[in-house]
N, C-alpha and C positions, 0 to 999 in steps of 0.2 A: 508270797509269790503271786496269787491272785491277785492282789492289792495293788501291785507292783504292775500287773498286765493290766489291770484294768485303768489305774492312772492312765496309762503312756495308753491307750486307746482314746480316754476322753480328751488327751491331749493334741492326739492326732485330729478326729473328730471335728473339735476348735478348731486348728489349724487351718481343716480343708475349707469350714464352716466358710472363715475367714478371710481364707482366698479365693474361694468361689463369692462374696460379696466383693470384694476389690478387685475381682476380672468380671463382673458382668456375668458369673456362669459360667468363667471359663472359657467366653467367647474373646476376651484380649487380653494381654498381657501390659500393654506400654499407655504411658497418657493419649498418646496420639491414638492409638488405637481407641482407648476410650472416648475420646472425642467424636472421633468418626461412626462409632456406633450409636452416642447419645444423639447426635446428627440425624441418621436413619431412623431411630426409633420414634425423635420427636424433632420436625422440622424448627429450626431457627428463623423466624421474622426476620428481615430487613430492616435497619434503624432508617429515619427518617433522616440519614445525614447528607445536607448540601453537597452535592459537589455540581463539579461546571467539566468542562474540556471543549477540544475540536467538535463544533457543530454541535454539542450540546449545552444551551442557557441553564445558568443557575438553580436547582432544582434539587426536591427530597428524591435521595439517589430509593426507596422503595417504591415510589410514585415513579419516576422513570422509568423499573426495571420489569412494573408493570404494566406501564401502561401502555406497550404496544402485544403486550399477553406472549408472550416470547419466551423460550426457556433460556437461560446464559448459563455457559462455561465462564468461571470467571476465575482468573488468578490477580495476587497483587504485585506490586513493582515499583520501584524508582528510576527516572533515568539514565542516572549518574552510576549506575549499577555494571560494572564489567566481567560478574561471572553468574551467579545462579540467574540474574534475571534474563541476561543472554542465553540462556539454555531454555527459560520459560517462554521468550520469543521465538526460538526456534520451535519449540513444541505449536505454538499456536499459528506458526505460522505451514506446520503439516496439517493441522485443525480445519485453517482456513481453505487451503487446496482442497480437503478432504468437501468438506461444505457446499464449495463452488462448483465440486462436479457432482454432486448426488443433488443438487435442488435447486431451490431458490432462494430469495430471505424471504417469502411469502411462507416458508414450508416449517418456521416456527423455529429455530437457532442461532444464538451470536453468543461474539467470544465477545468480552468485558476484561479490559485491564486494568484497574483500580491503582493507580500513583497513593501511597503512602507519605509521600516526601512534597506534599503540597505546596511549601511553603517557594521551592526550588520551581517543581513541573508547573507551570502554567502552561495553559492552554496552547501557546505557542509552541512551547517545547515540548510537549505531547503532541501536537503535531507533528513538528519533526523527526519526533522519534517514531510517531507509526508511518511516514514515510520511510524512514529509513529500514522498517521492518514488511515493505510491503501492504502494509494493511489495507484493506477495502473496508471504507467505512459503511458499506451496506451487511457487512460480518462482521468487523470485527470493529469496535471502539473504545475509546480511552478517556477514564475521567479522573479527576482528582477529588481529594475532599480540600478544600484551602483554608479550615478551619481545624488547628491544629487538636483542640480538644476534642471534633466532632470526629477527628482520625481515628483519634485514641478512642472513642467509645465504637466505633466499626471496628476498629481492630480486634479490643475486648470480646464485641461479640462474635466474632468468627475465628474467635482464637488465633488469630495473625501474630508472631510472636517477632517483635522488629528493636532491636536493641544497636546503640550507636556504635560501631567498630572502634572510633578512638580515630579514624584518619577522613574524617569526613562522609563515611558511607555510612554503611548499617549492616547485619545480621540478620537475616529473616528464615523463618520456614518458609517451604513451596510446600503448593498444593492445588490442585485443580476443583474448584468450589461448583457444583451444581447447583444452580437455584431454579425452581422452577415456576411458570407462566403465572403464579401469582406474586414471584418476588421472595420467597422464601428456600432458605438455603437446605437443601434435603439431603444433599451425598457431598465427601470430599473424596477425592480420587489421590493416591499419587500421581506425581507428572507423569511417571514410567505409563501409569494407564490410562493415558490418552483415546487410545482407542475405543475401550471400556466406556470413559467417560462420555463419548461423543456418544456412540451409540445409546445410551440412556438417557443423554438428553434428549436425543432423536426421539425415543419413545416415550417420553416426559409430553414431548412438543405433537404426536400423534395422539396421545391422552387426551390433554389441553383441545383438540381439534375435532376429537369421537375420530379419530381412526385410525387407534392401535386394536388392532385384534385381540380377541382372548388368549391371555397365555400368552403374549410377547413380549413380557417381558423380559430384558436380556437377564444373564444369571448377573445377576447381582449380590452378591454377600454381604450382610450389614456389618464389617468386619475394619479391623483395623491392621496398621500395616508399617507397626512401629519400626 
């Protein structure tokens, strides 16, 4: 009987061992969760990969994303897209209103939409599609990468998951990507926490400038939200 209690203890033991290494502690449960926690814990680099768009020349999209010291919301997109990424436009296009009445683009934030589907989005038609979505290019801008391998290793690193549908479109996740004024990607938000997200980059971009106060930063959870 002891023998028997004491197995089925060490067995438990293992068990928890084992699931508290595969959640983090306990802190998530799902890949995505884990993703977004390894995110917080230890920022992601920006790859050096080309991309161009409306008003922006050819260039390492890490070199651009710094070199005006800027914090980005950044989500990604195709234009041929007629359902999630219509809803990621709408979200950014609350972003942008939000944006334009609390500052300036002096005041250190902009949305980035990153085109997956390079090969289709030029430059032109990312134009037109941020017409069509209201954008100001003083907030919000849109690039591609047009170099189909150099997608695919962006993608990889921000865990962008974009698989072909079979009817000419794609399959992706959404997510709302922080990166901050050095170019490095620090928080994924759901789109739901738009809100959330804006506000921390706000205080990313008050860091970035010496004037976030002590202790302002918003609650933030290093969590995930599978």
């Amino acid at each position: 009987m002891l023998r028997t209690a004491f197995a089925a203890l060490l067995l438990a033991c293992a068990g928890y061992a084992g699931a508290a290494w595969l959640t983090h502690d306990f802190q998530v449960w799902t890949a995505e969760g884990a993703r977004r926690l390894e995110v917080a814990l230890q920022p992601v680099p920006v790859p050096a990969t080309p991309v161009d768009g409306p008003g922006v020349a050819l260039q390492p999209l890490n070199a651009w994303l710094a070199g005006e010291g800027r914090v980005s919301v950044v989500d990604f997109i195709y234009t041929r897209c007629e359902t999630l990424c219509l809803s990621l436009g709408g979200v950014f296009q609350q972003l942008q209103r939000r944006l334009q009445q609390g500052g300036t683009p002096g005041d250190g934030v902009r949305l980035v939409s990153i085109s997956f589907d390079g090969a289709h989005d030029t430059p032109e038609r990312l134009a037109a599609y941020a017409r069509g979505l209201g954008a100001d290019p003083a907030w919000w801008r849109f690039v591609r990468a047009p170099d189909a391998g150099a997608t695919a290793e962006l993608l990889r690193r921000f865990e962008v998951v974009v698989v072909p549908d079979g009817r000419g479109g794609y399959e992706h996740n959404a997510a709302l990507l922080v990166l901050d004024a050095r170019g490095r990607l620090v928080r994924v938000f759901d789109v739901a926490e738009q809100d959330l997200a804006l506000d921390y980059a706000r205080h990313l971009a008050r860091q970035a400038h010496g004037t976030a106060p002590t202790g302002s930063a918003p609650a933030v959870a290093a969590r995930g939200a599978g």
